[in-house]
Structure formats: C-alpha cells, structure tokens
N, CA, C and O of each residue as an XYZ file, in Angstrom:
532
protein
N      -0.988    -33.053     -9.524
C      -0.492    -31.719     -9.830
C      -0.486    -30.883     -8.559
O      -1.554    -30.666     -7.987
N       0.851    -30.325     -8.009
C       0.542    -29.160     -6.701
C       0.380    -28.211     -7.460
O       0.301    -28.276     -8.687
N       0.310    -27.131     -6.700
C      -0.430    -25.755     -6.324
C       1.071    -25.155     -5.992
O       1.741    -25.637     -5.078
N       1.636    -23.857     -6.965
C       2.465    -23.325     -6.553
C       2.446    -21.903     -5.930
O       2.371    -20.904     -6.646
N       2.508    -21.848     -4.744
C       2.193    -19.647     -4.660
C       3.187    -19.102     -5.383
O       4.301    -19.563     -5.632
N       2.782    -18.265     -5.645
C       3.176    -17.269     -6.671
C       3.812    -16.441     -5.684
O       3.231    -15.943     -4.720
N       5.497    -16.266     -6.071
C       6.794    -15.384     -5.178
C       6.012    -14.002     -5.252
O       6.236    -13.244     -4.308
N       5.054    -13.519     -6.308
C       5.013    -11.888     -6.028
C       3.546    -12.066     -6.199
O       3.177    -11.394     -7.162
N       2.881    -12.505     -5.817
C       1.321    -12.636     -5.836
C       0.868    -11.467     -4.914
O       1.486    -10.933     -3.993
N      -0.631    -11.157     -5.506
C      -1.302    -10.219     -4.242
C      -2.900    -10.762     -4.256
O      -3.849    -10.289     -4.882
N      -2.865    -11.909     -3.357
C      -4.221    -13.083     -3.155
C      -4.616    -11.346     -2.410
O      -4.112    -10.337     -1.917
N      -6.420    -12.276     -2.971
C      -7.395    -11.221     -1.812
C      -7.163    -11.250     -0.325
O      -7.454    -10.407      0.525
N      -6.695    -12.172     -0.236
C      -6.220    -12.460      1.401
C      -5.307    -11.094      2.040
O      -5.376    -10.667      3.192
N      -4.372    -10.522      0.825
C      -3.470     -9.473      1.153
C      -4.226     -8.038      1.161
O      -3.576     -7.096      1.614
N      -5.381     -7.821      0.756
C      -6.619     -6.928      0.229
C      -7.427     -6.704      1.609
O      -7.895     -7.633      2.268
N      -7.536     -5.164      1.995
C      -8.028     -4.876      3.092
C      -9.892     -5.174      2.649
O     -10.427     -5.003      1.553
N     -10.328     -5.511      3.557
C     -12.294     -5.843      2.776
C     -12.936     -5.059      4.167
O     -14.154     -4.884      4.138
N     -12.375     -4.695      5.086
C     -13.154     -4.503      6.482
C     -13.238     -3.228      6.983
O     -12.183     -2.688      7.318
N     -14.436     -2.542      7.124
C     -14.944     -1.450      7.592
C     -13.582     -0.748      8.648
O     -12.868      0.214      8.363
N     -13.542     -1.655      9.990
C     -12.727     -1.909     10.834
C     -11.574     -1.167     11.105
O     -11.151     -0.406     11.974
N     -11.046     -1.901      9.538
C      -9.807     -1.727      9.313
C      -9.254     -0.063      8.785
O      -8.140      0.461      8.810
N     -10.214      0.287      8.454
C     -10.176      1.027      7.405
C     -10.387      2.229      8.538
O      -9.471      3.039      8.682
N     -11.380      2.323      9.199
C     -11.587      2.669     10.236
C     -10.031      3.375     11.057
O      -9.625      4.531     11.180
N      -9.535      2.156     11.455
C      -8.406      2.486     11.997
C      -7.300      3.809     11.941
O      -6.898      4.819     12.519
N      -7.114      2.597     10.307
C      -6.455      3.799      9.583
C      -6.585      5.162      9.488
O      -5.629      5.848      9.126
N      -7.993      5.795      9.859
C      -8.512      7.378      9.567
C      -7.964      7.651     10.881
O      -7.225      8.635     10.931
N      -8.157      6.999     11.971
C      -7.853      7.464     13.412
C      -7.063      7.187     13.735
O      -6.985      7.864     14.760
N      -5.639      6.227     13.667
C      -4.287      5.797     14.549
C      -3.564      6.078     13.571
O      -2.457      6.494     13.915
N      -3.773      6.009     12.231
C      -2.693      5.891     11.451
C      -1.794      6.617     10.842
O      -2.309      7.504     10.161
N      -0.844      6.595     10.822
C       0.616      7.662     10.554
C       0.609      7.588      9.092
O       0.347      6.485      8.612
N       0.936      8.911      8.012
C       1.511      9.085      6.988
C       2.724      9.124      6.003
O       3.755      9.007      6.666
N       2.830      9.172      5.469
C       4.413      9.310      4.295
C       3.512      9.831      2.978
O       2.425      9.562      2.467
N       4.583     10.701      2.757
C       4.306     11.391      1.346
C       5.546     11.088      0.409
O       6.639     11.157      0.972
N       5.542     10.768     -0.909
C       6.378     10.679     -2.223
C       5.696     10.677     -2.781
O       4.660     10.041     -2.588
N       5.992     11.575     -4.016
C       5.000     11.954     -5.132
C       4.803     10.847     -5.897
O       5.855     10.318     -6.254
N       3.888     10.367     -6.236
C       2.542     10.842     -6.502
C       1.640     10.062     -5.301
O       0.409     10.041     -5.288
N       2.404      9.509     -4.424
C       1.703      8.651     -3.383
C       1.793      9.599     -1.914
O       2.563     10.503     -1.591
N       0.791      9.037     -1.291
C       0.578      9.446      0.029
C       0.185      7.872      1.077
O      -0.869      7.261      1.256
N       1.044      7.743      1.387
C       0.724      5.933      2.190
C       0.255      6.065      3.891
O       1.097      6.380      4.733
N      -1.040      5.811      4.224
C      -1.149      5.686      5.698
C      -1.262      4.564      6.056
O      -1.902      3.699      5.458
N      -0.472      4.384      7.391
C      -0.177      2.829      7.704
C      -0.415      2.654      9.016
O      -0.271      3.668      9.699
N      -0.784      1.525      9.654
C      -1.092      1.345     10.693
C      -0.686      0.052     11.357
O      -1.328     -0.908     10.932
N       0.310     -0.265     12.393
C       0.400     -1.795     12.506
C      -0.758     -2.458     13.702
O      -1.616     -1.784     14.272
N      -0.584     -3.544     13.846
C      -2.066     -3.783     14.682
C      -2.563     -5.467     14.086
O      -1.889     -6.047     13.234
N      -3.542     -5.941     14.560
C      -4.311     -6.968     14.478
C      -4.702     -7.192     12.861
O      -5.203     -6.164     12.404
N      -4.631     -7.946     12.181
C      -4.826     -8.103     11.349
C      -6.238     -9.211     11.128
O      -6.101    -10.084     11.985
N      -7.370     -9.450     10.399
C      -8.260    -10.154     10.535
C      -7.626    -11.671      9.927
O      -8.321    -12.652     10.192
N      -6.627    -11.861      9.302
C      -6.533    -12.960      8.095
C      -4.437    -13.090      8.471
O      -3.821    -12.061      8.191
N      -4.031    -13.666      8.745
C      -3.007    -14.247      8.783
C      -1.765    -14.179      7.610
O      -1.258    -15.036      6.886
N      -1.528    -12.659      7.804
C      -0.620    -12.352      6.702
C      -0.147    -10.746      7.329
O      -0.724     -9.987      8.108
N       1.174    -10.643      6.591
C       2.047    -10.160      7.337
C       1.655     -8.333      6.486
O       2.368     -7.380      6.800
N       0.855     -8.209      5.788
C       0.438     -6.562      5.529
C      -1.421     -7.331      4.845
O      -1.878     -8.417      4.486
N      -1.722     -6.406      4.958
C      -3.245     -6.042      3.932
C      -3.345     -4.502      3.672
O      -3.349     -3.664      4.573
N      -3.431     -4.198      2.197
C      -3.244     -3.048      1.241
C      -4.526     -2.423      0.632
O      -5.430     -3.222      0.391
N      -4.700     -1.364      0.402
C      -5.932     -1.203     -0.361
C      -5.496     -0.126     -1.045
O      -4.334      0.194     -0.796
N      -6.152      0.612     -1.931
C      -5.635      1.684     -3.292
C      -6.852      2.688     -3.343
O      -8.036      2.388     -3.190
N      -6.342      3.901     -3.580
C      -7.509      5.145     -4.108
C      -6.898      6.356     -4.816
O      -5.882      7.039     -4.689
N      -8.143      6.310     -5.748
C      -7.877      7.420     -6.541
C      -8.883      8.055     -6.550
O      -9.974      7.570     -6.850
N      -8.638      9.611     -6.125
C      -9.247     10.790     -6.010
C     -10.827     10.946     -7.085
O     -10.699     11.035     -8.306
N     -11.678     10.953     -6.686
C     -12.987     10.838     -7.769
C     -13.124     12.083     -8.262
O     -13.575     12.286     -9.389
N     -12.655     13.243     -7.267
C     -12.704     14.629     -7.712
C     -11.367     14.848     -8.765
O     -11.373     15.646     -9.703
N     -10.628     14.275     -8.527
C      -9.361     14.707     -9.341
C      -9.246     13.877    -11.400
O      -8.590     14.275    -12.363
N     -10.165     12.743    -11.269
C     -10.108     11.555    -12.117
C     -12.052     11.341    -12.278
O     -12.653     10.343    -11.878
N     -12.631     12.420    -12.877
C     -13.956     11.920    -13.051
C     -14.160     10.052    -13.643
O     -14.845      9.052    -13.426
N     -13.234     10.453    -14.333
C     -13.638      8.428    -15.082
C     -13.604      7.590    -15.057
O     -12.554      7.270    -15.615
N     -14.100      6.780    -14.744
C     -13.906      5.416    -13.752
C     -12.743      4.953    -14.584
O     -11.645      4.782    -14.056
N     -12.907      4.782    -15.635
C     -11.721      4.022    -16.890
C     -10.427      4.420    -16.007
O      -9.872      3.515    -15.385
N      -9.962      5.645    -15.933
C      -8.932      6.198    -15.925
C      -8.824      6.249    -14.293
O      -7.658      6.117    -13.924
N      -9.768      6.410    -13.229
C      -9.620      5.762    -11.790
C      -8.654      4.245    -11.712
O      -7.495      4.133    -11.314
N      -9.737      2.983    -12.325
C      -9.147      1.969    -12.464
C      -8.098      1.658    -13.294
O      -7.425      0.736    -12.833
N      -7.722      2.069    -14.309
C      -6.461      2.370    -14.873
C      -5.023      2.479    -13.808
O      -4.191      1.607    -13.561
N      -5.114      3.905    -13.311
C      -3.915      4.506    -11.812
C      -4.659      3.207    -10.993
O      -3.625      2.564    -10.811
N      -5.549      2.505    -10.472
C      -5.425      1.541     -9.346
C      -4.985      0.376    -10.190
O      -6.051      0.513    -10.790
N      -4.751     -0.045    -10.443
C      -4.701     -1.297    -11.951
C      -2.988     -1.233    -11.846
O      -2.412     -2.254    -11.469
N      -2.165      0.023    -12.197
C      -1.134      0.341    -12.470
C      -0.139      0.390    -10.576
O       1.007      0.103    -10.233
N      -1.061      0.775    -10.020
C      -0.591      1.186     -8.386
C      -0.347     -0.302     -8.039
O       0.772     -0.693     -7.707
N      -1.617     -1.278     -8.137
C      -1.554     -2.205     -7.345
C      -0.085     -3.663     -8.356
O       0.503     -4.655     -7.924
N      -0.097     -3.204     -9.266
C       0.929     -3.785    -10.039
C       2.306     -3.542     -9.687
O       3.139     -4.434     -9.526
N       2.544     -2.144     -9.560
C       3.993     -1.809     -9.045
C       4.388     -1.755     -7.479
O       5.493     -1.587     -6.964
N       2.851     -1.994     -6.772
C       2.539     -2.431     -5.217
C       3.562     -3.847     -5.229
O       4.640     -4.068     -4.678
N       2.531     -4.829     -6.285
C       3.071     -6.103     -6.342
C       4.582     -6.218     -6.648
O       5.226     -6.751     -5.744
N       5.320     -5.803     -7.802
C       6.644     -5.969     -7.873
C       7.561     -5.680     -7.046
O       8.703     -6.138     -7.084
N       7.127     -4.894     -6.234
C       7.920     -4.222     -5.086
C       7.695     -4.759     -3.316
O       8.317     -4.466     -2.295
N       6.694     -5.520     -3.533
C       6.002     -5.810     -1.883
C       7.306     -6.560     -1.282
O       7.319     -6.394     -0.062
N       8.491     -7.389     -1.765
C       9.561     -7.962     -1.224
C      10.401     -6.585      0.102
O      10.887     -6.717      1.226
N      10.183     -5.338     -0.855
C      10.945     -4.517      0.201
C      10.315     -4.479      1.050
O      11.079     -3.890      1.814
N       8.943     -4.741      1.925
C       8.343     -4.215      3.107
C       8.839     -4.962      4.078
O       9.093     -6.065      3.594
N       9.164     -4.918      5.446
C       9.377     -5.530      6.455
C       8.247     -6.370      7.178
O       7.179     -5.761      7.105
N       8.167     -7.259      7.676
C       7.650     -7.962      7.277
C       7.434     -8.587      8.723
O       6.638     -9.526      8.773
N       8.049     -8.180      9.919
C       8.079     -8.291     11.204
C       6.594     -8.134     12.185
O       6.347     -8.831     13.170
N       5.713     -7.042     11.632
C       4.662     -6.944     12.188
C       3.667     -6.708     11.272
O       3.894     -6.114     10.218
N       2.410     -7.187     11.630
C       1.434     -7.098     10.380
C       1.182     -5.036     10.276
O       1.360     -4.026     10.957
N       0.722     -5.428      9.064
C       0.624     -3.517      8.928
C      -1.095     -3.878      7.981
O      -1.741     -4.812      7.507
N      -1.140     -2.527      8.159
C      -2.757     -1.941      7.279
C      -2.181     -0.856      6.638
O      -1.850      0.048      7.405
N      -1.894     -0.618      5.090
C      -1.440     -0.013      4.318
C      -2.870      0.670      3.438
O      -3.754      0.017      2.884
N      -2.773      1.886      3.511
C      -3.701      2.273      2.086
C      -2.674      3.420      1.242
O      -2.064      4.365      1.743
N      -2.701      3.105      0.179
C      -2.034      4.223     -1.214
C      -2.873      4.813     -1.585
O      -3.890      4.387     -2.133
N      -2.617      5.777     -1.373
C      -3.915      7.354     -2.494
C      -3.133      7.550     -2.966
O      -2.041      7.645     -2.407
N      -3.334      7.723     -4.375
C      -2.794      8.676     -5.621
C      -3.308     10.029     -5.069
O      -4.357     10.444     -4.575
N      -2.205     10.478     -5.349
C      -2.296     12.339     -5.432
C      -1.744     12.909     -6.503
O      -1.112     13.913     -6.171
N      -1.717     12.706     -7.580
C      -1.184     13.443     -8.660
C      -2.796     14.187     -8.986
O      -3.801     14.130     -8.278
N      -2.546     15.077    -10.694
C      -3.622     15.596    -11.013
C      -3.117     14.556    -12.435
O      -3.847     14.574    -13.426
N      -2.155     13.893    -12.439
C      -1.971     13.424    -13.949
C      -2.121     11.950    -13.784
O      -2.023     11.383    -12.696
N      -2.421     11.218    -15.190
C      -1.553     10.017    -14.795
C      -0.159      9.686    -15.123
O       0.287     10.409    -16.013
N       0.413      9.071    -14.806
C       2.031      8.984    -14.687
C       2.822      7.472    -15.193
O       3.065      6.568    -14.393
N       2.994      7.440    -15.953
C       3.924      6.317    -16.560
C       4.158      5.122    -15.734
O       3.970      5.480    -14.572
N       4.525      3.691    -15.772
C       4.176      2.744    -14.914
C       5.789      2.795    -14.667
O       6.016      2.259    -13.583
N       6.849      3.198    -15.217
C       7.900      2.781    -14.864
C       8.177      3.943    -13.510
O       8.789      3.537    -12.522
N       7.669      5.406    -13.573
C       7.671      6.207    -12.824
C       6.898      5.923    -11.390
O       7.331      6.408    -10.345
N       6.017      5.306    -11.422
C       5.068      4.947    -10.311
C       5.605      3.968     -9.926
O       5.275      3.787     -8.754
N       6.789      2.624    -10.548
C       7.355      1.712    -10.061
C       8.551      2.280     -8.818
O       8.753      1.999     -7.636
N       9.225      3.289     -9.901
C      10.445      4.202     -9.072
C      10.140      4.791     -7.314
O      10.752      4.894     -6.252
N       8.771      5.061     -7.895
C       8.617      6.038     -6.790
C       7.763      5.147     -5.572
O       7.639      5.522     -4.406
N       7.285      4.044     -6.077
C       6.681      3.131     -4.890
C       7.972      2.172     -4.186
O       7.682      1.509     -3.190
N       8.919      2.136     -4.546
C       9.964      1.589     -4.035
C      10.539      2.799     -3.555
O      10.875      2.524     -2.403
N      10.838      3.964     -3.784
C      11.170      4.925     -2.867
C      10.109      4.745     -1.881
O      10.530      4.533     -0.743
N       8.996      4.771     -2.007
C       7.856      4.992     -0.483
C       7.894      3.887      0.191
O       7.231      3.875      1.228
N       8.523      2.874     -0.112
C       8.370      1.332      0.506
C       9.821      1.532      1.557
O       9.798      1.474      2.786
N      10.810      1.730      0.859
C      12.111      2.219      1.628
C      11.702      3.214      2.672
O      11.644      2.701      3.790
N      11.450      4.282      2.639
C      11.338      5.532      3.440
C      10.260      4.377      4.665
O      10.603      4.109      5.816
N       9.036      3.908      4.012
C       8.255      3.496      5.078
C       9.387      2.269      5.944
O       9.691      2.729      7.045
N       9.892      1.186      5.740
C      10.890      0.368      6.440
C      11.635      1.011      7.504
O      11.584      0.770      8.710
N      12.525      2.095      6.713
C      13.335      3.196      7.243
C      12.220      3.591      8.965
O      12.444      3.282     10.136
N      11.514      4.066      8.575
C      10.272      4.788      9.522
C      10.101      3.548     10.751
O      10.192      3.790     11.955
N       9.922      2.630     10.359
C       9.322      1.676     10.944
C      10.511      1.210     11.994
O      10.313      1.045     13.198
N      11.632      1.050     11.407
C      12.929      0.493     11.580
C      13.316      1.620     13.296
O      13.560      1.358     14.474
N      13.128      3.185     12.249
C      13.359      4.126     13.847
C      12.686      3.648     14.877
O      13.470      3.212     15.721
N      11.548      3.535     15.187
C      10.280      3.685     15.439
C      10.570      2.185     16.354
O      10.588      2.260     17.583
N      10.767      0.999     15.741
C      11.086      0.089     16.600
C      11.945      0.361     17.421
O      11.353      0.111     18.472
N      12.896      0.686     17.682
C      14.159      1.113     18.561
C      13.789      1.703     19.635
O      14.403      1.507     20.684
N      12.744      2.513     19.569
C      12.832      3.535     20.917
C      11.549      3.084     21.526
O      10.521      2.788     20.916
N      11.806      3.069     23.192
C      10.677      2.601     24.099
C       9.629      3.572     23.914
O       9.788      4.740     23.560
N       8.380      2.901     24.223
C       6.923      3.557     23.858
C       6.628      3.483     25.503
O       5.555      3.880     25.957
C-alpha cells in the first residue's frame, strides 16, 4: 500500500513551532490588512523544508472562550487550507493570521476574504520582487 500526500494538506511540517520564528516576525515583518484578517509575513530561512510555515491567533481579550478562540482558529486554518494553492511559492515565507473581528463570521465569508488576503499578499510580493534592494 503507498502513502498518498494529500493536494491540500496542512502537515505540522507547514506549522510554525519556533520561538525564532515567531520572533522574526514581531521585528522584520511586513503587514496586510482584509477584514477580518491582519497577515504578517516574513520571507527568510525556514527551519523544515517547505515553501511557507503558518500559524493562527485569536485575540484572548476580544474571545474570552477558549471554545469559541478554537472554533475562529479551527475555521481560519481550514479556509487557510483550501486556499494555500494561491500563495507563491518561490521563496519560503513565515505567515501568521490574527483574527481581528469582534464577531465570529461565517466560514464561507472567512473563505472569501482569505483568498482576497492571499491575492493582495502574491500581488505585494510580486511588486516587491521587481525592484532592486
């Protein structure tokens, strides 16, 4: 019996785990806003051999309940997954998604709008390659 990967999988391998990394992100890393998301991204060294690693947050002040925290991350990292085909894919990136709403928001709406933030981020990236540093 083989072992098939899964076309829209999100292995822990794709899952940021490192202080490091995370790190980064607070200090080099550039923003994008679409409602209800706020995405900071960073390209750079990656620890694990894959072309992004992602991580998810929801506001503890905004969402006292864990239920309903993991719920919006549960729902984020799902419409993360259906959509991860649009990211470019040229240089590794360090992605984190914060929810910023005060609500939670329908999964087909959070699908809409993470493929708008996935576009805009390509778009970004796309300028951004072009011009000498």
């Amino acid at each position: 019996m083989t072992v098939r990967k899964k076309p829209l999988g999100l292995p822990a391998s794709y899952r940021i785990k490192r202080k490091k990394i995370f790190d980064r992100l607070a200090s080099e890393g550039r923003s994008l806003f679409v409602y209800p998301f706020k995405l900071i991204y960073s390209s750079g060294e990656l620890p694990e051999e894959v072309p992004f690693q992602v991580a998810f947050g929801v506001s503890k002040k905004k969402f006292r309940k864990a239920v309903r925290r993991n719920r919006i991350k549960r729902l984020m990292r799902e419409s993360f997954r259906l959509n991860q085909h649009l990211l470019n894919k040229e240089k590794p990136l360090a992605l984190l998604l914060i929810y910023t709403s005060n609500n939670e928001e329908k999964f087909d709406f959070l699908t809409e709008r993470m493929q708008k933030l996935l576009n805009k981020l390509n778009e970004t990236l796309n300028e951004n390659h072009g011009k000498p540093q």
